[in-house]
Backbone bond lengths (Angstrom), bond angles and torsions (degrees), N, CA, C in turn:
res aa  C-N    CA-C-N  psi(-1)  N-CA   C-N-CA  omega(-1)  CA-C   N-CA-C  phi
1 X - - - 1.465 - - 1.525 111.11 -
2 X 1.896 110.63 -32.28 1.780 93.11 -172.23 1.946 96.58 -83.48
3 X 0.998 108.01 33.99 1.529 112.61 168.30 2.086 116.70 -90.63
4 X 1.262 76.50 -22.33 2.112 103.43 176.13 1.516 88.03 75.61
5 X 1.600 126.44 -118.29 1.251 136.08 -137.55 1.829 106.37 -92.61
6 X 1.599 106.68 -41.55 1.272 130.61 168.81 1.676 101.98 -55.05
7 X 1.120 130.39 -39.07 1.388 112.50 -159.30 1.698 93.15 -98.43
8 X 1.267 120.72 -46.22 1.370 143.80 178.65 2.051 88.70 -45.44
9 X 1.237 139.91 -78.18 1.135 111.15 -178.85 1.193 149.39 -80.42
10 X 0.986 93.09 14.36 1.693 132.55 166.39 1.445 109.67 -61.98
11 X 0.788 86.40 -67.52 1.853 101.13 -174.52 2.008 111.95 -85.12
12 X 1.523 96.87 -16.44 1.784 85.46 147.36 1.495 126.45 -94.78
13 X 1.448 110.49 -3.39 1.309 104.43 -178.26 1.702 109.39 -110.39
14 X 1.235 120.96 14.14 1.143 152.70 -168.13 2.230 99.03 -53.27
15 X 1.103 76.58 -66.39 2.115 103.23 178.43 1.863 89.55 -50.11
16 X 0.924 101.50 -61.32 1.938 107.22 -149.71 2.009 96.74 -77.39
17 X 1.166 105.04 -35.83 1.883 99.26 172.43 1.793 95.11 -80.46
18 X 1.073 127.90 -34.75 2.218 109.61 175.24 1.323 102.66 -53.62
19 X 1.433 123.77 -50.61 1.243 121.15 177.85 1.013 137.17 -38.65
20 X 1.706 112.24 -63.30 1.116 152.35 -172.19 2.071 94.65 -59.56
21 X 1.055 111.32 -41.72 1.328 118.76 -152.87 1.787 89.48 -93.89
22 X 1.516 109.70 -43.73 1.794 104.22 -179.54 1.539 106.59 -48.73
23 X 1.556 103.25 -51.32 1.478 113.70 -167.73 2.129 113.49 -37.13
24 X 1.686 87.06 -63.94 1.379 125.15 -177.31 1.691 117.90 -33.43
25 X 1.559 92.55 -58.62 1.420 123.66 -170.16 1.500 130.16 -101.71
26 X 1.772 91.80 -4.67 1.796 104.88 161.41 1.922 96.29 79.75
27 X 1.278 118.84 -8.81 1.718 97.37 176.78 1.412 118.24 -106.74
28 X 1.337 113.68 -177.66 1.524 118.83 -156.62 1.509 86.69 -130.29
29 X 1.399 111.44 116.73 1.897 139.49 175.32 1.878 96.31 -55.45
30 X 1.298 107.22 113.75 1.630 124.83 161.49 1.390 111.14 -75.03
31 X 1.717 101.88 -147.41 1.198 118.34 -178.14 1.494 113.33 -88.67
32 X 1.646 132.26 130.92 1.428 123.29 -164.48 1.903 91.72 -77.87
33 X 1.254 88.67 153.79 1.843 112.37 -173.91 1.958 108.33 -85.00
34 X 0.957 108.01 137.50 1.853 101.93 -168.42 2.165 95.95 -105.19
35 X 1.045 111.99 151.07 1.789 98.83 -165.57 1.291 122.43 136.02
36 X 1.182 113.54 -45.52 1.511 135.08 -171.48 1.348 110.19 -55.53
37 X 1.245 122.42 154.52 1.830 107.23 172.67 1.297 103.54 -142.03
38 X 1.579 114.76 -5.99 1.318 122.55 -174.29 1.905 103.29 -130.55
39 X 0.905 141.84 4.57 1.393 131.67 -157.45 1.862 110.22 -158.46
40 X 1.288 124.75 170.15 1.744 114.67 140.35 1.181 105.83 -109.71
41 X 1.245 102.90 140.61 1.752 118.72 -171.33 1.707 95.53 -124.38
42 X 1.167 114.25 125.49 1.443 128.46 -178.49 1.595 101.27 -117.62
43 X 1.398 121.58 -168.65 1.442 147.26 168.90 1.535 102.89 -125.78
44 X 1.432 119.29 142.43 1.071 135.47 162.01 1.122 118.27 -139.06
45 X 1.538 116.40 163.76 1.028 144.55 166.91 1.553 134.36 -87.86
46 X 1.158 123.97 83.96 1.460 112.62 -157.18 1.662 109.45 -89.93
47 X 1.200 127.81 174.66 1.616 127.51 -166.32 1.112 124.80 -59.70
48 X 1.145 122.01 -10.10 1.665 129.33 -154.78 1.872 83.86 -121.91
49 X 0.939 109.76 -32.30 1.953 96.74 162.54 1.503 88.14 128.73
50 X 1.096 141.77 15.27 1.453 144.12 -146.94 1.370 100.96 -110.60
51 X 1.515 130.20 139.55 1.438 129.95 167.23 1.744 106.69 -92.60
52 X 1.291 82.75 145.14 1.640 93.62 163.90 1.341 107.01 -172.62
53 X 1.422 113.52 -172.34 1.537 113.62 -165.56 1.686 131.92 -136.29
54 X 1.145 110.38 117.82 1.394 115.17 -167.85 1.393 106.83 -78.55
55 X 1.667 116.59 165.29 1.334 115.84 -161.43 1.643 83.36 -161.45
56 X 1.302 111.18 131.30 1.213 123.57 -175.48 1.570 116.55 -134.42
57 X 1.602 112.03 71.81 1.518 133.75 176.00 1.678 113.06 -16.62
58 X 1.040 134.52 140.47 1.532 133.01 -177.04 1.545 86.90 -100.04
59 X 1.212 116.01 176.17 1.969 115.97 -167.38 1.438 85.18 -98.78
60 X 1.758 93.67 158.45 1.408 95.78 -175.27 1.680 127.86 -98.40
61 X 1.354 107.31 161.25 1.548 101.06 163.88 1.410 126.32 -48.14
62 X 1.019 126.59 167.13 1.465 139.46 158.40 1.278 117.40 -26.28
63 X 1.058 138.08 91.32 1.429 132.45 171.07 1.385 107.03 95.52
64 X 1.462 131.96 -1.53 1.376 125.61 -178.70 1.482 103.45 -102.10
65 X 1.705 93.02 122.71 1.363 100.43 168.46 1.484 118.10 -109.04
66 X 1.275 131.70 20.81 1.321 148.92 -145.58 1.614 96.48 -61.26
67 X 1.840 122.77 -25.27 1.261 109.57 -158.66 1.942 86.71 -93.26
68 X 1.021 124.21 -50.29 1.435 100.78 177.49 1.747 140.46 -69.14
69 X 1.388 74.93 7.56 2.224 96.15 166.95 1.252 81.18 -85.65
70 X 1.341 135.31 -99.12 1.242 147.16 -144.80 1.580 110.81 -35.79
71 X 1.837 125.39 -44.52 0.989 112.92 167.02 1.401 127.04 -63.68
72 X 1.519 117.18 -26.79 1.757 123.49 149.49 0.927 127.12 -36.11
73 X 0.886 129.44 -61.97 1.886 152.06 -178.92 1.563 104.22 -54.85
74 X 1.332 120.67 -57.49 1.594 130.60 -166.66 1.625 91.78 -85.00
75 X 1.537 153.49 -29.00 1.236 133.10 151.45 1.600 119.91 -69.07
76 X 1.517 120.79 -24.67 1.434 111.50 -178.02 1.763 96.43 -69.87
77 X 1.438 118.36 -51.80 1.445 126.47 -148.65 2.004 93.65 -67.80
78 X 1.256 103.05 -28.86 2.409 107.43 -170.87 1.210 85.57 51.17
79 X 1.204 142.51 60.03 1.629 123.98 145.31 1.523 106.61 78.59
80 X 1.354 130.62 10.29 1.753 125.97 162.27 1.577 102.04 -85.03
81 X 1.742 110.62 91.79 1.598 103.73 164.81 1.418 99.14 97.14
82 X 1.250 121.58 -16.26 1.291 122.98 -175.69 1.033 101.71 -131.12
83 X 1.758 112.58 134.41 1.722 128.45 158.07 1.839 101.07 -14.94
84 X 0.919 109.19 141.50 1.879 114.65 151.75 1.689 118.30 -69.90
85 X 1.428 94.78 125.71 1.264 80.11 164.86 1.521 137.41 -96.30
86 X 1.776 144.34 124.50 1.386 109.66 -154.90 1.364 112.00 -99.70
87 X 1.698 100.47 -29.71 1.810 104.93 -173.74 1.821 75.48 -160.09
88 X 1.710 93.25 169.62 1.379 130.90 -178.54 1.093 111.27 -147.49
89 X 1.318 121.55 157.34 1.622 134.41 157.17 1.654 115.26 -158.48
90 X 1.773 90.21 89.67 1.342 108.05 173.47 1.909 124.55 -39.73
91 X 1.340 114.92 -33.50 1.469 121.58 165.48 1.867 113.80 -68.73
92 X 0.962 111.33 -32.16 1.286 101.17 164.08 1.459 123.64 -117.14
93 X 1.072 123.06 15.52 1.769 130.75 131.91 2.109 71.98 93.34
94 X 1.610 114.24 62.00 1.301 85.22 -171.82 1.840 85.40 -138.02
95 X 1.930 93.69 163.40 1.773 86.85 -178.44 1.322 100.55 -148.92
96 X 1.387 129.95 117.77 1.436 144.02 143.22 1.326 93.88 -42.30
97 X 1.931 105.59 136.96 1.331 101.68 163.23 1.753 87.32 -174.73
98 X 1.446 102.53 132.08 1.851 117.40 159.00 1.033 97.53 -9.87
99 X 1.706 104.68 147.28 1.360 113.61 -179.05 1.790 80.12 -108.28
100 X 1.650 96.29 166.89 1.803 105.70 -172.33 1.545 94.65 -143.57
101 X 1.452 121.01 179.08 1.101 128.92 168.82 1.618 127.21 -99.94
102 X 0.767 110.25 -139.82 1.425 102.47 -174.13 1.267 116.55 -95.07
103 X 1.479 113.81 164.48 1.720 110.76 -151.70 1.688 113.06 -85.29
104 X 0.554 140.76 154.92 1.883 150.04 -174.53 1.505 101.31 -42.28
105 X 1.261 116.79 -50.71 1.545 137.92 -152.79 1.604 97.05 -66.20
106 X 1.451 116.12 -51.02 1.775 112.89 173.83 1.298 111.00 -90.57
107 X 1.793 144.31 28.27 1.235 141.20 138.67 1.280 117.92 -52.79
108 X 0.995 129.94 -28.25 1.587 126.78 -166.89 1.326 121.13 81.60
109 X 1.248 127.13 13.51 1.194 133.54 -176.08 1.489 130.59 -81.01
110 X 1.475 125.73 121.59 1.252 100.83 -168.94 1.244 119.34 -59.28
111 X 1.818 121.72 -157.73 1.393 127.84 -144.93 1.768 95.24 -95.11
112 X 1.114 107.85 -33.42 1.495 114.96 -170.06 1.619 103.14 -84.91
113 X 0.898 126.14 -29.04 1.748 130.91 174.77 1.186 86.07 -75.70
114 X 1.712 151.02 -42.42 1.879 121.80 -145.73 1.946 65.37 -91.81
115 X 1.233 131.14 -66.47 1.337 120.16 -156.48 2.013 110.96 -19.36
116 X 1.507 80.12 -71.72 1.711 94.75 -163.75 1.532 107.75 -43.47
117 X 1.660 123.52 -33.53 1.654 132.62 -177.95 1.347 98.71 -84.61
118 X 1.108 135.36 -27.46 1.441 128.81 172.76 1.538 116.62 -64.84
119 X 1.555 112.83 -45.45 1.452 130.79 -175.71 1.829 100.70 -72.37
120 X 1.072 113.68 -39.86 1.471 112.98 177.43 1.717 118.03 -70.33
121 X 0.837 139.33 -15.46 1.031 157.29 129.08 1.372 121.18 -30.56
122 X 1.484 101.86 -69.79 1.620 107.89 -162.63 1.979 102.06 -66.59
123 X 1.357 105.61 -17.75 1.247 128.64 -132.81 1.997 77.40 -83.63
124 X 1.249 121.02 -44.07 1.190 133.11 -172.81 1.288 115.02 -68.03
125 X 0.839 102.78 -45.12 1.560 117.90 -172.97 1.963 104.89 -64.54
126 X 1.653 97.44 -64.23 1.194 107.00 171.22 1.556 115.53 -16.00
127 X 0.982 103.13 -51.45 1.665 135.80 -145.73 1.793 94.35 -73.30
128 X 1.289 122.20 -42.21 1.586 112.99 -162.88 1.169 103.08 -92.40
129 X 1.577 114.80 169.55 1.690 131.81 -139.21 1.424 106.04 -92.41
130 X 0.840 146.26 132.82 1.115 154.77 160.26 1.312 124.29 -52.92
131 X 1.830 123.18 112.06 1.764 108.01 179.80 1.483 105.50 -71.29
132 X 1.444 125.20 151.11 1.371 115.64 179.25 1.671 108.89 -69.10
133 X 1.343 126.56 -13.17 1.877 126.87 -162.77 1.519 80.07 -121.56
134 X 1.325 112.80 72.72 1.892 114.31 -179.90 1.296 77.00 -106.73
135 X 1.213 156.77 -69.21 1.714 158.65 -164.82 1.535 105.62 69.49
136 X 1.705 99.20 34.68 1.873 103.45 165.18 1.654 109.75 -59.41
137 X 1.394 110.96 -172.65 0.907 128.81 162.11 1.665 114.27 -79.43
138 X 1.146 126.46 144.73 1.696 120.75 -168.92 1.913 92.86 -89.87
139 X 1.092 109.46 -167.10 1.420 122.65 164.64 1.648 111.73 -104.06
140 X 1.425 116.19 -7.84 1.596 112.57 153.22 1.149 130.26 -73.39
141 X 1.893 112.76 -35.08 1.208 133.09 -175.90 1.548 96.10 -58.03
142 X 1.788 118.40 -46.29 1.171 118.31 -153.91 1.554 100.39 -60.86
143 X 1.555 102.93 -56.51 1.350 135.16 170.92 1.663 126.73 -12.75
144 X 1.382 112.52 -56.21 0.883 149.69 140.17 1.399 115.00 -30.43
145 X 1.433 133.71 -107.76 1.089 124.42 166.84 1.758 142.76 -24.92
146 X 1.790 109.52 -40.67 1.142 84.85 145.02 1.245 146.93 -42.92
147 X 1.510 111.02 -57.62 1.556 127.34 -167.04 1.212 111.45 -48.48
148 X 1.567 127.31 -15.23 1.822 135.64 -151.85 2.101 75.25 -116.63
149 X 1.082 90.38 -65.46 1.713 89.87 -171.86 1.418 124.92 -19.74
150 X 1.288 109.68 -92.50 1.626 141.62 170.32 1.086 104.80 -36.68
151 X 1.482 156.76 -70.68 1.413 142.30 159.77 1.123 113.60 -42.00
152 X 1.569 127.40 -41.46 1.455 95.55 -178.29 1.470 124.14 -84.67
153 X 1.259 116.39 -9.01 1.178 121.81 171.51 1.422 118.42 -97.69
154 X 0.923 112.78 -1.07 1.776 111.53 164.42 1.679 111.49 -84.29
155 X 1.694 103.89 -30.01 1.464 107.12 153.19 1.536 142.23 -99.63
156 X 1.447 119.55 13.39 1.449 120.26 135.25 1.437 125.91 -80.62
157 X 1.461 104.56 -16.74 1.660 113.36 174.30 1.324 97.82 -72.27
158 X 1.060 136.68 -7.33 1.791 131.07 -154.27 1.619 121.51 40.05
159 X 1.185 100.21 63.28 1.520 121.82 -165.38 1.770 116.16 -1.92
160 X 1.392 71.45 113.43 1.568 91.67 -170.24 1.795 114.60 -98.43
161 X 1.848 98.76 13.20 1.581 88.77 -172.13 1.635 77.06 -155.11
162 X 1.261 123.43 154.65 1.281 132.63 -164.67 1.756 101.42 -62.27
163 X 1.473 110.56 171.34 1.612 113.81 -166.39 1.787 81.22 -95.64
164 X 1.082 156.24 -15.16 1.320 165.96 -167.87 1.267 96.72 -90.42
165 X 1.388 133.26 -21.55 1.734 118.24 164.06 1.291 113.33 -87.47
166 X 1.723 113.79 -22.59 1.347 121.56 -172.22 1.710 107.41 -79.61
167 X 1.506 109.37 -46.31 1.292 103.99 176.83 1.609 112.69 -63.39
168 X 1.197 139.44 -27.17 1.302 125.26 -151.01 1.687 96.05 -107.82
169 X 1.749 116.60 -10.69 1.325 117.07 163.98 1.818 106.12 -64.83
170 X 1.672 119.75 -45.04 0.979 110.91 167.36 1.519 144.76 -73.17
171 X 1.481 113.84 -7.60 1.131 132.96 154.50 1.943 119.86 -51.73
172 X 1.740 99.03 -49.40 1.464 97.66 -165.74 2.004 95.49 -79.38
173 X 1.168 97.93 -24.90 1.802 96.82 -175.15 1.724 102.03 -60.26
174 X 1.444 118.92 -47.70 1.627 113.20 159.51 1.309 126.05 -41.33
175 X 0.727 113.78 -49.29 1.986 138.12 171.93 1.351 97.24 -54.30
176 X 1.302 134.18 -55.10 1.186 145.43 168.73 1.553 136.42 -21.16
177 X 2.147 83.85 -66.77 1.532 121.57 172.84 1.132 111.80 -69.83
178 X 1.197 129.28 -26.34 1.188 142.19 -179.52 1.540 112.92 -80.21
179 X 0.998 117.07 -26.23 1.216 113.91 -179.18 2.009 108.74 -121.06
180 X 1.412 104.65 19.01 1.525 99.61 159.17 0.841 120.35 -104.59
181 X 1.686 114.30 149.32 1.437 135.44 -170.72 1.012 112.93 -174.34
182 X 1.393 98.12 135.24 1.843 121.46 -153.07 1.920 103.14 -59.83
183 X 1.539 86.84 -35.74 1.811 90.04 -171.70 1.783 101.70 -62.13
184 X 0.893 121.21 -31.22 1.600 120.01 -165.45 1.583 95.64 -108.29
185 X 1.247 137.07 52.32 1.593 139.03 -154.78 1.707 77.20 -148.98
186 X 1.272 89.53 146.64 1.876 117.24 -179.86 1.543 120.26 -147.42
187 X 1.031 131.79 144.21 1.062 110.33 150.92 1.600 147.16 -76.82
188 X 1.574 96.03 123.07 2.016 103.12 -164.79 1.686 79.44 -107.90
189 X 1.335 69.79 160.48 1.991 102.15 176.43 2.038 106.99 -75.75
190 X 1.211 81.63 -36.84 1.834 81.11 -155.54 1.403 148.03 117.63
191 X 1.647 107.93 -50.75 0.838 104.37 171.06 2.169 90.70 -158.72
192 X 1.319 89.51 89.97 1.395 111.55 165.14 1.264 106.48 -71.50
193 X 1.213 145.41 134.76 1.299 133.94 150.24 1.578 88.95 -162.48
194 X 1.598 111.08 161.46 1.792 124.50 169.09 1.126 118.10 -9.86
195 X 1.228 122.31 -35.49 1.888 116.05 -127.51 1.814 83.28 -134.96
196 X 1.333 119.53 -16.03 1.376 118.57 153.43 1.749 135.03 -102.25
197 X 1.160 113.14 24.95 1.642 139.16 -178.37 1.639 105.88 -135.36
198 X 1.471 106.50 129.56 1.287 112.84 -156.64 1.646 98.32 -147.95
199 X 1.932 115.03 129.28 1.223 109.22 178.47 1.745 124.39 -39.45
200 X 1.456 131.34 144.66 1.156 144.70 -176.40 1.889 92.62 -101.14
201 X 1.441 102.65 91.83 2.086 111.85 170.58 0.971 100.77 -55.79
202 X 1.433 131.38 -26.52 1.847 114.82 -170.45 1.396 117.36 -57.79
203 X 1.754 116.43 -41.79 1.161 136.68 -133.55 1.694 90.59 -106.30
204 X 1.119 121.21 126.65 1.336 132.39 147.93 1.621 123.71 -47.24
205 X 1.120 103.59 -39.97 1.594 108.96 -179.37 1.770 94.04 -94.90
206 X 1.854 87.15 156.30 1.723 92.25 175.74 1.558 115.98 -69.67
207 X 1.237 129.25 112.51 1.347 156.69 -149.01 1.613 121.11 -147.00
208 X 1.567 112.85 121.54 1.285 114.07 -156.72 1.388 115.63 -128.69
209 X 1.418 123.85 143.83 1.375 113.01 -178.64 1.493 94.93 -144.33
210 X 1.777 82.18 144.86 1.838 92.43 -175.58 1.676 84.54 -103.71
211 X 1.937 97.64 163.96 1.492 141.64 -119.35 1.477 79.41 -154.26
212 X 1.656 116.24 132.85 1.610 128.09 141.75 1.622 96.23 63.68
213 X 1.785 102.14 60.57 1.934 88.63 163.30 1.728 106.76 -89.76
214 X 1.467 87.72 164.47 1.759 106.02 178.03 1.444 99.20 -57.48
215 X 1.279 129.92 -37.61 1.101 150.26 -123.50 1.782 119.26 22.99
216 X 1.513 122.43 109.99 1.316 112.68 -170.82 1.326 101.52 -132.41
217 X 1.169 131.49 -170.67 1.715 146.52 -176.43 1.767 102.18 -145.72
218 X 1.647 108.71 93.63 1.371 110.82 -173.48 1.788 78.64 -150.60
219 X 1.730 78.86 176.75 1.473 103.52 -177.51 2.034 102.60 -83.20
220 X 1.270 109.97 144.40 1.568 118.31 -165.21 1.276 106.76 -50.51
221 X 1.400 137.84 -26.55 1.404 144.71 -161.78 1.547 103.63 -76.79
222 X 1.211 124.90 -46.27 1.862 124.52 158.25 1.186 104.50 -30.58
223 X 1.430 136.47 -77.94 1.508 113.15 -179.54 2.102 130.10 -50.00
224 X 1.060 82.29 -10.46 1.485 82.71 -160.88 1.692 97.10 -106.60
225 X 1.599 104.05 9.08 1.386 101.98 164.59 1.649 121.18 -88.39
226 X 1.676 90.52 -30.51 1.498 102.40 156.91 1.423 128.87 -37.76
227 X 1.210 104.40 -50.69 1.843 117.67 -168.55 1.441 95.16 -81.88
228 X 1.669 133.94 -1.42 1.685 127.26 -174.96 1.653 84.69 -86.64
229 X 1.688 120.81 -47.92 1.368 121.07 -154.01 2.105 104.69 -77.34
230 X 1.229 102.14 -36.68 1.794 95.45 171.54 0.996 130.68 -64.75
231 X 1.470 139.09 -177.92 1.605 138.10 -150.77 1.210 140.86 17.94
232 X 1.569 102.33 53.30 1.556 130.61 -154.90 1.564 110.28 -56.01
233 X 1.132 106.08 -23.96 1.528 109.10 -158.25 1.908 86.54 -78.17
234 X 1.005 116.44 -58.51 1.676 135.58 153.41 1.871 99.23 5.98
235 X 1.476 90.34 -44.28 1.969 83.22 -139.52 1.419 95.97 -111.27
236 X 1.462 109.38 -10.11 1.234 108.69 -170.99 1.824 99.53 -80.11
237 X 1.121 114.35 -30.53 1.821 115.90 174.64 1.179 110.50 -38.14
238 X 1.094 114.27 -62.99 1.145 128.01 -174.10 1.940 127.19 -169.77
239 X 2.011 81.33 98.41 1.293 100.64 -151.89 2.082 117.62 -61.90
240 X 1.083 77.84 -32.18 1.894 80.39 165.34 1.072 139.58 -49.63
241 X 1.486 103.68 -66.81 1.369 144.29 -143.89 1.831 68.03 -82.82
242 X 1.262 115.26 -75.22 2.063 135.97 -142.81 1.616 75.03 -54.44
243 X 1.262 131.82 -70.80 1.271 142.51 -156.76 1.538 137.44 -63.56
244 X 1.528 92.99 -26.63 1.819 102.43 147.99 1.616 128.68 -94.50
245 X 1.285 93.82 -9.74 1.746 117.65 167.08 1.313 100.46 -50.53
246 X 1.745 100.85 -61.61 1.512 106.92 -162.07 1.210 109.86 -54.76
247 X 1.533 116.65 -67.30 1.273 145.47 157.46 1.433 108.49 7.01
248 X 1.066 119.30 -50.71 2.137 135.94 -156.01 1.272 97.96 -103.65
249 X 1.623 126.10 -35.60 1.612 123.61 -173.91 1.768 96.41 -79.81
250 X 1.357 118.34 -24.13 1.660 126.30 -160.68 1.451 88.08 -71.61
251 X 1.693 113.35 -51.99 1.331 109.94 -160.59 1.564 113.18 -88.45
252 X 1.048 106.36 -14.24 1.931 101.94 170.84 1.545 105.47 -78.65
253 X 1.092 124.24 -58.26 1.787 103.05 176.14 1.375 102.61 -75.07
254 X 1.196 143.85 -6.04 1.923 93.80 158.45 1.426 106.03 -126.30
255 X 1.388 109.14 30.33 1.720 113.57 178.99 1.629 117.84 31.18
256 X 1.613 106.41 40.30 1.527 119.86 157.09 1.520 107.64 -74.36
257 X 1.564 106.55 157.77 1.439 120.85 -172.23 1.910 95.70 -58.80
258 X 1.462 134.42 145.32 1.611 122.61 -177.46 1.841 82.22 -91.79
259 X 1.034 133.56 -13.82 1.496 111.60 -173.57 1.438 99.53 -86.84
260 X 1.259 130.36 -21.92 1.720 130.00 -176.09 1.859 81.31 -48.23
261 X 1.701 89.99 -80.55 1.299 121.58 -170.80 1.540 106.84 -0.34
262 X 1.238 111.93 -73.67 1.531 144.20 -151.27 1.573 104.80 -63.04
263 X 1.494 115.97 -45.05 1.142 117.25 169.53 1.334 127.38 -84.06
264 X 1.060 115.80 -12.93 1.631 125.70 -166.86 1.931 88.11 -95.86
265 X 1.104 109.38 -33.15 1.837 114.49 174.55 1.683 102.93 -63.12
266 X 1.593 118.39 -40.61 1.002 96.14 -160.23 1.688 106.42 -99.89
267 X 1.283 106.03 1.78 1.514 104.93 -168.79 2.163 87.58 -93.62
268 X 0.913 122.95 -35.89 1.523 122.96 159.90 1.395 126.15 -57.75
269 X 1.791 108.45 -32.80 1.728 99.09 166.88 1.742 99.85 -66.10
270 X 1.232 121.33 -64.87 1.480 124.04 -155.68 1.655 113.42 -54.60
271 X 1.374 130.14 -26.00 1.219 148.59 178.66 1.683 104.23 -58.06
272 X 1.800 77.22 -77.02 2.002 99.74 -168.50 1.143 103.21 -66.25
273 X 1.642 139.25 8.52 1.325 142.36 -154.61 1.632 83.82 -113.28
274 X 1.554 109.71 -59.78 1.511 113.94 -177.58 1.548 124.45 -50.90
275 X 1.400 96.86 -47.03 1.107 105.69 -174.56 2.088 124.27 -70.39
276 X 1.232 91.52 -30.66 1.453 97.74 150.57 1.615 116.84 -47.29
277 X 1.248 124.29 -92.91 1.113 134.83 175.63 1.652 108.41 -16.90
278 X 1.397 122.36 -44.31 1.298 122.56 175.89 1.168 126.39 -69.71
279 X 1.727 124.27 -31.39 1.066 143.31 165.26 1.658 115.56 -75.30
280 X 1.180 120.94 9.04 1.786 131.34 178.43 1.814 97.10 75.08
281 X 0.882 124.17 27.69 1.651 105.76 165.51 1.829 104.64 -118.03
282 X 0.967 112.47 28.77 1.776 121.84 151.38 1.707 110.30 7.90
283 X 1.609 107.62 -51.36 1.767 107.48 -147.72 1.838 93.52 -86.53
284 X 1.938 118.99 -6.33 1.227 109.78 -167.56 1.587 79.57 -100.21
285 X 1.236 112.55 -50.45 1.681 105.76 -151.61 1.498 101.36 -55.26
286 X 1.429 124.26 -53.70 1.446 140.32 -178.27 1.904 93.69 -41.08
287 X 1.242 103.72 -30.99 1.706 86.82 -167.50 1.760 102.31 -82.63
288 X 1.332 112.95 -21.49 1.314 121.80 -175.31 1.551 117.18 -71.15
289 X 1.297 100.26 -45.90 1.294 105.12 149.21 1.305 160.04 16.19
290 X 1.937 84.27 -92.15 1.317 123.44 -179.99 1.647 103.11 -79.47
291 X 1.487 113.27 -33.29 1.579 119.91 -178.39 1.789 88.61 -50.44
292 X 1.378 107.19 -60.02 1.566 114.49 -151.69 1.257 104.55 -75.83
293 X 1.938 133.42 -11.57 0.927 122.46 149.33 1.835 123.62 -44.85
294 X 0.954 83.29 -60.76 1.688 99.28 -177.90 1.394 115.11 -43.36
295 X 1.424 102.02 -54.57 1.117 115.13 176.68 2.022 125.43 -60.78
296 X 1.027 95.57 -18.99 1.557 114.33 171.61 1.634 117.12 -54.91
297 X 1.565 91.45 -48.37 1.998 107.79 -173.36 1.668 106.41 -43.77
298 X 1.352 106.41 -17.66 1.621 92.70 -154.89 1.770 94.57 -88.63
């Protein structure tokens, strides 16, 4: 609905594009999936008797093209680390894709087991070739946008975390720029975390595939800044000590630089910290914060 007229017929024409798409695509519409924050995600049935799962994109904001990265990303990656992709239809913002099991986050696994299955994953993906007319986002583009972001939203928030976290978030994003380059650029997801990595049913062994990438073209340490900002409760004990821990376990399984790491963690606490607060969850971002306070001293 805060989409106004665009989202509003979206969601009346919602019934008549499942249809349209069962007809099209030969499967039979299941039970709809609860989770989503951007899409309806159902179960289907496709012809050959096979489950898998439809995903039906809501239209986008202003300038967000996130759904035609994402179909980039899920043909560069063929299913290494990434969902499969089976069919698309860019006119109706729609995506066939492998059905998976359940997400990492309700395994029960501790923090250092989801790490190491998260990194194995990303680790694959990393790994495949790049088309040169991919027309991702670069890791400057990303680069870039932080730097405009995070200040300005630390000042419509009415700065809610000292200007000394804001400057030294923009310090490491220089550090950053400085050190991107297309030759050492991969494709990362974005935003790896638990609740976007989901069992792989094919595989006999425990086997994981991440779900909903940004799809971007940055250096590997952006994702793995993600994994500095999750298991908050973790870092809040003891934010140093927990947080260069992480830092050293990030960089021994995928033998990324730990100083990439470190900054790309902290320019993702102070962001995803803000951006909470903007979205009404104040009591997580405020705690993220305080991690990235801490984390500032060094």
């Amino acid at each position: 609905m805060s989409l106004g007229v665009d989202g509003e017929h979206w969601l009346r024409n919602l019934g008549e594009v499942t249809h349209l798409l069962e007809q099209k695509w030969k499967i039979r519409l299941g039970k709809s999936l609860n989770g989503g924050t951007e899409a309806f995600v159902a179960e289907v049935t496709t012809r050959m008797g096979d489950k898998a799962i439809l995903k039906l994109t809501m239209p986008p904001m202003e300038g967000n093209t996130a759904f035609k990265q994402e179909i980039v990303a899920l043909k560069i990656a063929d299913g290494h680390g990434y969902v499969r992709l089976l069919n698309y239809n860019m006119d109706q913002r729609a995506i066939l894709l492998e059905k998976l099991g359940s997400p990492l986050k309700d395994m029960g696994y501790p923090a250092e087991m989801q790490i190491e299955i998260i990194c194995n994953a990303l680790k694959k993906s990393w790994g495949k070739s790049l088309p040169k007319d991919h027309k991702l986002q670069s890791g400057k583009d990303i680069i870039n946008w932080f730097s405009s972001f995070i200040p300005e939203l630390w000042a419509e928030l009415e700065r809610p975390c000292s200007r000394l976290l804001i400057e030294k978030a923009l310090v490491f994003l220089e550090s950053r720029l400085s050190n991107s380059s297309l030759e050492t650029s991969v494709l990362v997801h974005g935003d790896a975390h638990s609740g976007n990595i989901l069992k792989d049913m094919t595989k006999s062994k425990a086997s994981f595939k991440l779900i909903d990438p940004d799809g971007l073209i940055a250096e590997p340490a952006y994702d793995l800044g993600v994994l500095m900002r999750e298991w908050l409760d973790d870092l809040t004990i003891n934010p140093m000590e927990n947080g260069r821990k992480r830092c050293l376990l990030l960089s021994e399984i995928t033998s990324i630089n730990p100083q990439a790491i470190w900054e790309w963690g902290f320019i993702q606490s102070v962001s995803t910290g803000l951006f909470l607060i903007k979205i009404g969850q104040g009591e997580m971002g405020l705690q993220m914060l305080k991690v990235a306070e801490a984390w500032s001293k060094v």
